[in-house]
Short mmCIF file of the C-alpha atoms (twelve columns), coordinates in Angstrom:
data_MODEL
# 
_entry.id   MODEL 
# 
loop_
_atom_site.group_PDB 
_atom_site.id 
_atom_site.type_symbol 
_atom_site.label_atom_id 
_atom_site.label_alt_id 
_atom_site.label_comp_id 
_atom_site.label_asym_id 
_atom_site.label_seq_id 
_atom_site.Cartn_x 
_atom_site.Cartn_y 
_atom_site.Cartn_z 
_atom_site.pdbx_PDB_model_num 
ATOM 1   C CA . UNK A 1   13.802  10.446  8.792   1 
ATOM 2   C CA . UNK A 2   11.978  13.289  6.591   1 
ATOM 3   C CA . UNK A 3   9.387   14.641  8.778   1 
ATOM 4   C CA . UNK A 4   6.494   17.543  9.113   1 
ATOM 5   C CA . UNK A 5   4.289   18.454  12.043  1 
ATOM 6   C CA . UNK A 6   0.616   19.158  11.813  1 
ATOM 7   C CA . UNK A 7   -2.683  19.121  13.666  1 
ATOM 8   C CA . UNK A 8   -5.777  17.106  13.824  1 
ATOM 9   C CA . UNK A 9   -8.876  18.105  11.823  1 
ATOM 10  C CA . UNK A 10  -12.414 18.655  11.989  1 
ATOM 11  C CA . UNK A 11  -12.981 17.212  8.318   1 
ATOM 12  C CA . UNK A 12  -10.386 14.517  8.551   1 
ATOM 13  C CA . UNK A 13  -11.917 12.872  12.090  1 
ATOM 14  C CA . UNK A 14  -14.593 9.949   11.780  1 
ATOM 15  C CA . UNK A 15  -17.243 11.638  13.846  1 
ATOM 16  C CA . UNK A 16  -18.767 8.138   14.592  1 
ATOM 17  C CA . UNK A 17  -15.615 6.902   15.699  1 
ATOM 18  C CA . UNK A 18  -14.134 9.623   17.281  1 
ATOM 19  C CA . UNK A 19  -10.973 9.178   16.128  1 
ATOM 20  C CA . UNK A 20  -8.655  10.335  12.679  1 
ATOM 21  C CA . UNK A 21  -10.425 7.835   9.668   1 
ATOM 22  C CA . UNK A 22  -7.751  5.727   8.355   1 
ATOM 23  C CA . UNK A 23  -8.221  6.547   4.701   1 
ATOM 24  C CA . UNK A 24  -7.101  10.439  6.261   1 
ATOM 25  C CA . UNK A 25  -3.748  8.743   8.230   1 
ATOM 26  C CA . UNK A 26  -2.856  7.594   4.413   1 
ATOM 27  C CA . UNK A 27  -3.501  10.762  3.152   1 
ATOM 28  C CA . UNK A 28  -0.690  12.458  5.675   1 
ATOM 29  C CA . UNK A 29  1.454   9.093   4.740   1 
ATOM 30  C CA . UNK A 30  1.280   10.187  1.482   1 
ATOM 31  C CA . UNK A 31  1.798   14.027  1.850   1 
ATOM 32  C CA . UNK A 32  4.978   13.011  3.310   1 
ATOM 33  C CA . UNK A 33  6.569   11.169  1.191   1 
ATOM 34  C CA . UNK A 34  5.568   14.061  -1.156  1 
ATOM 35  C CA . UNK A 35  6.807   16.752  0.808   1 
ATOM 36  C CA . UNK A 36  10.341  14.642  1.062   1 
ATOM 37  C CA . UNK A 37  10.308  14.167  -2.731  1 
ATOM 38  C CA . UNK A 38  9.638   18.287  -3.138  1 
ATOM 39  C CA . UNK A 39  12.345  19.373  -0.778  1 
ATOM 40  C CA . UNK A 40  14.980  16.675  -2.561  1 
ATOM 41  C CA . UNK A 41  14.174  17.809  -5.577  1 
ATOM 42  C CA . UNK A 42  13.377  14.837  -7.144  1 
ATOM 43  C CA . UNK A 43  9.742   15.490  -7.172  1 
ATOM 44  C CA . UNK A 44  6.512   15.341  -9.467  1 
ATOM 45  C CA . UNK A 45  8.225   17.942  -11.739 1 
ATOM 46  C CA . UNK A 46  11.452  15.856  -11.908 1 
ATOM 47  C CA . UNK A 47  9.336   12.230  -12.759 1 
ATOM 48  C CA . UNK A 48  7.443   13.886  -15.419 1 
ATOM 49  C CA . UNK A 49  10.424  15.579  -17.129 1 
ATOM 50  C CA . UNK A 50  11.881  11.733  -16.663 1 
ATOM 51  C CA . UNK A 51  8.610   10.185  -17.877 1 
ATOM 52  C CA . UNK A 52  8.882   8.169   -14.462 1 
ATOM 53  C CA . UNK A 53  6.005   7.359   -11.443 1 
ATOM 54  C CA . UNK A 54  6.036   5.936   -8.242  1 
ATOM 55  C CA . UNK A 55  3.127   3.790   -8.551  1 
ATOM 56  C CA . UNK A 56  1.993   2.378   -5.427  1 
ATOM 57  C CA . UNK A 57  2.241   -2.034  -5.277  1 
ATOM 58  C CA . UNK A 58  0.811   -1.972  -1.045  1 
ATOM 59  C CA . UNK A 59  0.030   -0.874  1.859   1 
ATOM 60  C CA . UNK A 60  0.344   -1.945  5.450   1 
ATOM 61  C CA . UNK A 61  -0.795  -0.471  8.194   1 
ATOM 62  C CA . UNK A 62  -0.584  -0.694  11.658  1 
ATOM 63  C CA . UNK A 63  -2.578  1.484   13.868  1 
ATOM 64  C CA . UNK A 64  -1.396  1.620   17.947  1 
ATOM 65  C CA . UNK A 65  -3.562  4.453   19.445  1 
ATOM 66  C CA . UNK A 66  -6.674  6.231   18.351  1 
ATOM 67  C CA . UNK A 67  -5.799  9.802   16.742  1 
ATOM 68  C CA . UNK A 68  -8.621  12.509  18.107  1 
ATOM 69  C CA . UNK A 69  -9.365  16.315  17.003  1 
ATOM 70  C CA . UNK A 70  -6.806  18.824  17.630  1 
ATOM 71  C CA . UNK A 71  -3.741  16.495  18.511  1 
ATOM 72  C CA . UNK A 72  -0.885  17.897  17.865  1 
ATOM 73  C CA . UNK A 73  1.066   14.912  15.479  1 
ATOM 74  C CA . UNK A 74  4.397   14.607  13.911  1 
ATOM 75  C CA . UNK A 75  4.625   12.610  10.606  1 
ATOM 76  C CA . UNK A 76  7.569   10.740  9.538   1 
ATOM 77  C CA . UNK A 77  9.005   8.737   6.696   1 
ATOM 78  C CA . UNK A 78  12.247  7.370   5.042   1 
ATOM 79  C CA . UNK A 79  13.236  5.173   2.608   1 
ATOM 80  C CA . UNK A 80  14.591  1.593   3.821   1 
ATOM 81  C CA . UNK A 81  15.654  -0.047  0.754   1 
ATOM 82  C CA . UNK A 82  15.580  -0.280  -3.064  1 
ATOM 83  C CA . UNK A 83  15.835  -2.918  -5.183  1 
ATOM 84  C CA . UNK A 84  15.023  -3.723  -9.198  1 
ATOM 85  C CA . UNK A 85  12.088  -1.513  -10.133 1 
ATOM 86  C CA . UNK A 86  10.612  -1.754  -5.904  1 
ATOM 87  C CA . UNK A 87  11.211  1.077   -3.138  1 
ATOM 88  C CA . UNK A 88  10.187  0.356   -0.327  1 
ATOM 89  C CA . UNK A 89  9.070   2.582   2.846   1 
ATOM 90  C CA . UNK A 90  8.101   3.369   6.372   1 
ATOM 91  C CA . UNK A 91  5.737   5.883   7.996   1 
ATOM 92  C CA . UNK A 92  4.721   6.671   11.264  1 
ATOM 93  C CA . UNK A 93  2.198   9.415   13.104  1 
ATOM 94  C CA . UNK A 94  3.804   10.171  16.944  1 
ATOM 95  C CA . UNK A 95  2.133   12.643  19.306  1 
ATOM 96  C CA . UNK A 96  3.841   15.874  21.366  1 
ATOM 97  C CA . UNK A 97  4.917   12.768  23.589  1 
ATOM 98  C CA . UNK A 98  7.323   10.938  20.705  1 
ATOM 99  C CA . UNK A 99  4.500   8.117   21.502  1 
ATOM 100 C CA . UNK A 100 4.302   6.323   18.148  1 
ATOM 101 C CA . UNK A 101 0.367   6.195   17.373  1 
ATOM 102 C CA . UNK A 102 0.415   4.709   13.902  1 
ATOM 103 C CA . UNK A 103 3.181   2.916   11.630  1 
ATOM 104 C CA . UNK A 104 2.934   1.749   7.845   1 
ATOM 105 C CA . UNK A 105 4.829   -0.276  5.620   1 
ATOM 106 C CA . UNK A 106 4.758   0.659   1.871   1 
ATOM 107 C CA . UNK A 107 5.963   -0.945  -1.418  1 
ATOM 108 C CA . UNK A 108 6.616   1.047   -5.064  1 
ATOM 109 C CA . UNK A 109 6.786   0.120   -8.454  1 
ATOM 110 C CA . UNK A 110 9.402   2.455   -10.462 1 
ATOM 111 C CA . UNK A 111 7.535   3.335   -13.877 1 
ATOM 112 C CA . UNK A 112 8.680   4.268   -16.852 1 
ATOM 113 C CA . UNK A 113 5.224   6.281   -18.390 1 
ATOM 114 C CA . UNK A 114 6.365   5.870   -22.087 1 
ATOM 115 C CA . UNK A 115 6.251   2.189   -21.685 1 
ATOM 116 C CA . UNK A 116 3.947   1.916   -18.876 1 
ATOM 117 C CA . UNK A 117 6.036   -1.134  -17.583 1 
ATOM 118 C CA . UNK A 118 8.502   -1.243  -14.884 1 
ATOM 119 C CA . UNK A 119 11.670  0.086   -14.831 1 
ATOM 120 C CA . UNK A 120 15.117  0.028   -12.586 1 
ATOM 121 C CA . UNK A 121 15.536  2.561   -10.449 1 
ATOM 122 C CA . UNK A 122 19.306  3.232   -11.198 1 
ATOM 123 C CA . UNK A 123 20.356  6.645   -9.839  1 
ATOM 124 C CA . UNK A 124 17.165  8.150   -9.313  1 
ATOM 125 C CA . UNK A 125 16.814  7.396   -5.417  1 
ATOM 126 C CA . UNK A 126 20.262  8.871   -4.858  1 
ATOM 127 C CA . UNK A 127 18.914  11.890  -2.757  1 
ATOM 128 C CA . UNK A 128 17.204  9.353   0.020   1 
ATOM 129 C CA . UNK A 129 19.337  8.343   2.321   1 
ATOM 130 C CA . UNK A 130 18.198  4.463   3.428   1 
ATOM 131 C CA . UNK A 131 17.897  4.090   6.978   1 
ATOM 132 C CA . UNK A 132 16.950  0.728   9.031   1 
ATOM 133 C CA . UNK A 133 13.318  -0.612  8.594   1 
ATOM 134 C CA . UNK A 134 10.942  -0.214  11.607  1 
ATOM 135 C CA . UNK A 135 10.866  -3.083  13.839  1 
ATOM 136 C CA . UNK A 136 6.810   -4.376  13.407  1 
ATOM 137 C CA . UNK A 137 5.682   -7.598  11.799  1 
ATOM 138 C CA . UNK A 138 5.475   -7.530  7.933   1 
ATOM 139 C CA . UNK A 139 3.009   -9.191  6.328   1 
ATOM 140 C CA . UNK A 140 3.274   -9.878  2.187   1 
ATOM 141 C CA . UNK A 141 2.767   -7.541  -0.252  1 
ATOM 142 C CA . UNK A 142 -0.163  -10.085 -1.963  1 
ATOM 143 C CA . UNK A 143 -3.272  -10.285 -0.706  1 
ATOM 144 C CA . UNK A 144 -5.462  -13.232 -1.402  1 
ATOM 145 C CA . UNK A 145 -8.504  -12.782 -3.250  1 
ATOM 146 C CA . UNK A 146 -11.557 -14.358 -1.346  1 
ATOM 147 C CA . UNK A 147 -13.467 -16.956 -4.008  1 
ATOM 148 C CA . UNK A 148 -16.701 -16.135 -1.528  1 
ATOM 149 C CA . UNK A 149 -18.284 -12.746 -1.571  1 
ATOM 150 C CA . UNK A 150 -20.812 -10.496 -1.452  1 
ATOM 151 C CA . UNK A 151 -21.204 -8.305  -4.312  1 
ATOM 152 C CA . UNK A 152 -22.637 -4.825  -4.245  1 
ATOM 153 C CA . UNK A 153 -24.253 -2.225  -6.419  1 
ATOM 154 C CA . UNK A 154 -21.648 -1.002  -8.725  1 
ATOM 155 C CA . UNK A 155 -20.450 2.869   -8.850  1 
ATOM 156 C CA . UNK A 156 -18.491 5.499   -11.495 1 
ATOM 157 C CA . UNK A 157 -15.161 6.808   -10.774 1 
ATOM 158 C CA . UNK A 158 -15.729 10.700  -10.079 1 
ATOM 159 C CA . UNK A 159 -12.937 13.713  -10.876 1 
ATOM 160 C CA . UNK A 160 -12.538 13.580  -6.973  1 
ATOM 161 C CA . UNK A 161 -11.013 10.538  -6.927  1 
ATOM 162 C CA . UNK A 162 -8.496  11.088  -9.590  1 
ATOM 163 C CA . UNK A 163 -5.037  11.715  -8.690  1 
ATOM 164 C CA . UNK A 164 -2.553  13.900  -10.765 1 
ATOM 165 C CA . UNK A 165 -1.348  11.023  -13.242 1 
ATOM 166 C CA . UNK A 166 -4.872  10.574  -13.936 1 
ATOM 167 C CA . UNK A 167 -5.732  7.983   -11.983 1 
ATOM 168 C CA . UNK A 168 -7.931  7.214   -9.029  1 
ATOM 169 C CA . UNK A 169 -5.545  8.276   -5.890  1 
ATOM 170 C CA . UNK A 170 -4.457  5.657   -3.196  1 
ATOM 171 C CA . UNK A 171 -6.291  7.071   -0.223  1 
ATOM 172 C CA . UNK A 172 -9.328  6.915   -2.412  1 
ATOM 173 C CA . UNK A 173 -9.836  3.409   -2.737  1 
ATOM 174 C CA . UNK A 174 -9.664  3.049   0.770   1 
ATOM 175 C CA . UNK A 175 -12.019 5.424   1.295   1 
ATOM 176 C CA . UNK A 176 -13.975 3.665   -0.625  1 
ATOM 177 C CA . UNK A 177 -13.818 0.659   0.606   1 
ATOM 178 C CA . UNK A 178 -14.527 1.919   4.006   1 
ATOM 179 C CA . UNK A 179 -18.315 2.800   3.251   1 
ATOM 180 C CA . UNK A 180 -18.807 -1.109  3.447   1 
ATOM 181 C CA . UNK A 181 -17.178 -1.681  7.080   1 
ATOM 182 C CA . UNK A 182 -19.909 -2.251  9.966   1 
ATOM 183 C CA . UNK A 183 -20.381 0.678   12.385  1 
ATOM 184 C CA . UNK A 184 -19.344 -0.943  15.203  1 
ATOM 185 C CA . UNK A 185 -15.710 -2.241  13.017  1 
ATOM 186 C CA . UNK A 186 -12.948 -0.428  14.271  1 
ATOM 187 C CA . UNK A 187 -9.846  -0.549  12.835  1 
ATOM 188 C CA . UNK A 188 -6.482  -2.038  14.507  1 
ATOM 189 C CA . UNK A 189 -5.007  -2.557  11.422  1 
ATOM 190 C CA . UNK A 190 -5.242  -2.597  7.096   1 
ATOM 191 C CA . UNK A 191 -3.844  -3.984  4.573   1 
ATOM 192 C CA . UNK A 192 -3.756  -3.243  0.729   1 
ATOM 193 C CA . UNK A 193 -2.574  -4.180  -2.575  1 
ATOM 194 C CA . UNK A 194 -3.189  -2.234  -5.769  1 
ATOM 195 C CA . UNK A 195 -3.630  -4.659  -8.446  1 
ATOM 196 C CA . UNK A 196 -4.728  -2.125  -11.600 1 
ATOM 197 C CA . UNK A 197 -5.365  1.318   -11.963 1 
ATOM 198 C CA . UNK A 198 -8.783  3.129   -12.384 1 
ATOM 199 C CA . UNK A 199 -9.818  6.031   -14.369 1 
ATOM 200 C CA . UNK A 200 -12.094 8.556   -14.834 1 
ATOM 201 C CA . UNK A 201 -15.610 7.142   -15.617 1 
ATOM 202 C CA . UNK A 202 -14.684 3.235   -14.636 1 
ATOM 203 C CA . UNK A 203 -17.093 1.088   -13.266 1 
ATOM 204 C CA . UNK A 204 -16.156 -0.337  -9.702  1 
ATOM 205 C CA . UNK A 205 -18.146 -3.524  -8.124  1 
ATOM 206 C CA . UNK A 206 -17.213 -4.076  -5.141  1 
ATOM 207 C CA . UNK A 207 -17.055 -7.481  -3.408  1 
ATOM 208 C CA . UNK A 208 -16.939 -8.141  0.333   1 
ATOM 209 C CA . UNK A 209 -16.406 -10.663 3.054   1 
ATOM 210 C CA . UNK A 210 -16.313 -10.887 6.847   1 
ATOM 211 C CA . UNK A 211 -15.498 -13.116 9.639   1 
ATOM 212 C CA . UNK A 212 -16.102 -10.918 12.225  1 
ATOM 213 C CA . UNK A 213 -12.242 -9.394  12.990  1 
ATOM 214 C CA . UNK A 214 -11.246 -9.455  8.958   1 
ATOM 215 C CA . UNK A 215 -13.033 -6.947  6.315   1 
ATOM 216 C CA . UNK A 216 -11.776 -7.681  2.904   1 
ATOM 217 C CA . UNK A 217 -13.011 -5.090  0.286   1 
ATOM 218 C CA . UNK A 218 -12.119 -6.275  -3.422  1 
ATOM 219 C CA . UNK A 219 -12.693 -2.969  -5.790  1 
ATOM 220 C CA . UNK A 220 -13.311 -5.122  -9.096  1 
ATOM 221 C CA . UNK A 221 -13.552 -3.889  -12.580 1 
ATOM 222 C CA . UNK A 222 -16.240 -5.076  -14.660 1 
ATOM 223 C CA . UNK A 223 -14.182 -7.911  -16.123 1 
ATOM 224 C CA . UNK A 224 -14.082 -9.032  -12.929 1 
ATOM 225 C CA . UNK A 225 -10.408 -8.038  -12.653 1 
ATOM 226 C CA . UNK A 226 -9.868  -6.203  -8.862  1 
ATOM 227 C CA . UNK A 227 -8.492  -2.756  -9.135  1 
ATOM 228 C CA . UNK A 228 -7.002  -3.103  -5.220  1 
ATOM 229 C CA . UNK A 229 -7.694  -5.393  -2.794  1 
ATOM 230 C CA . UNK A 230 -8.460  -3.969  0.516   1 
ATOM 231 C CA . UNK A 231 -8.172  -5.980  4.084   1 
ATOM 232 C CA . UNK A 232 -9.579  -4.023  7.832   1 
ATOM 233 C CA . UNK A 233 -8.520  -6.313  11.031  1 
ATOM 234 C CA . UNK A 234 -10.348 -5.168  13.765  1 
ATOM 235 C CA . UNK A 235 -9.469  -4.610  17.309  1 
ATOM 236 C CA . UNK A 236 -11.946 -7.412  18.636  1 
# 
């Protein structure tokens, strides 16, 4: 397991909730895998040079304890498996205790950038070494799209969301899609799936539903089309 230690902060808390926002635990996810990717080599120099991309398929995430301001955290990831074009991945967030306060489970689309289709992963994966997946409950990578919602006012994608591949960055869209989750909603556990990518100056409507303990976001494009599909569970 590739790891890195860091500490909660101020601006990545959820001062109504008290606790580390979720769209900030998939921002250290992502770090990681990053970091892991820099130190192997085989990083965002290396794709480019290879016209290649990890483009993220889903998330999963499964959150245990809340994270607060100032914790000290360790952040974790490895690679559990490869297969066609998909990679596939775990995370986890533990505390100074080795208590495990968060876990995720991650799919990836190889991409070849010339083409902009999928591509096999052959060799490229060679410098992670695959370890066993963590033991939680996995839940498909497909989400299904509720035909009932409530749409909302639409909104531009900004330079702050974009990512550097030009495209709106993971963590974004769940950020997001949190501005439409009640106050009183808090999060045990999220699920998403990126359907298509936005860009710079895109028009998101977003789409919601609710039964109380399930939040589905759909970020749709103005063909109607949903750029990801994002689900809260909450921990009533």
């Amino acid at each position: 397991m590739y790891t890195f230690n860091s500490r909660v902060r101020y601006s990545e808390v959820n001062h109504q909730k008290g606790a580390l926002d979720i769209a900030s635990i998939i921002n250290y996810f992502q770090d990681c895998s990053t970091f892991q990717s820099e130190d192997l080599n085989i990083g965002l120099e290396y794709l480019q040079a290879m016209n290649r991309v990890w483009v993220l398929n889903s998330w999963q995430v499964q959150l245990y304890k809340p994270i607060h301001l100032g914790e000290y955290i360790t952040i974790g990831t490895w690679a559990y498996g490869f297969k066609g074009c998909y990679g596939y991945r775990n995370f986890i967030i533990k505390d100074r205790k080795d208590e495990v306060l968060a876990s995720a489970n991650s799919i990836w689309v190889y991409m070849d950038t010339l083409t902009c289709r999928p591509t096999r992963i052959g060799e490229d994966h060679a410098g992670y070494e695959i370890e066993p997946p963590y033991p939680m409950e996995y839940a498909d990578r497909k989400i299904a799209v509720p035909k009932v919602t409530i749409t909302h006012p639409s909104f531009s994608v900004i330079k702050s969301n974009i990512d550097s591949y030009n495209h709106v960055n993971n963590g974004q869209y769940i950020k997001m899609a949190e501005e439409f989750l009640p106050e009183e909603f808090k999060i045990s556990s999220l699920r998403v799936e990126y359907k298509k990518q936005a860009v710079l100056g895109d028009t998101i409507i977003p789409k919601t539903v609710t039964d109380g303990k399930q939040f589905t976001v759909v970020l749709c494009s103005t063909d109607e089309k949903p750029y990801a599909v994002v689900e809260f569970h909450s921990l009533r």
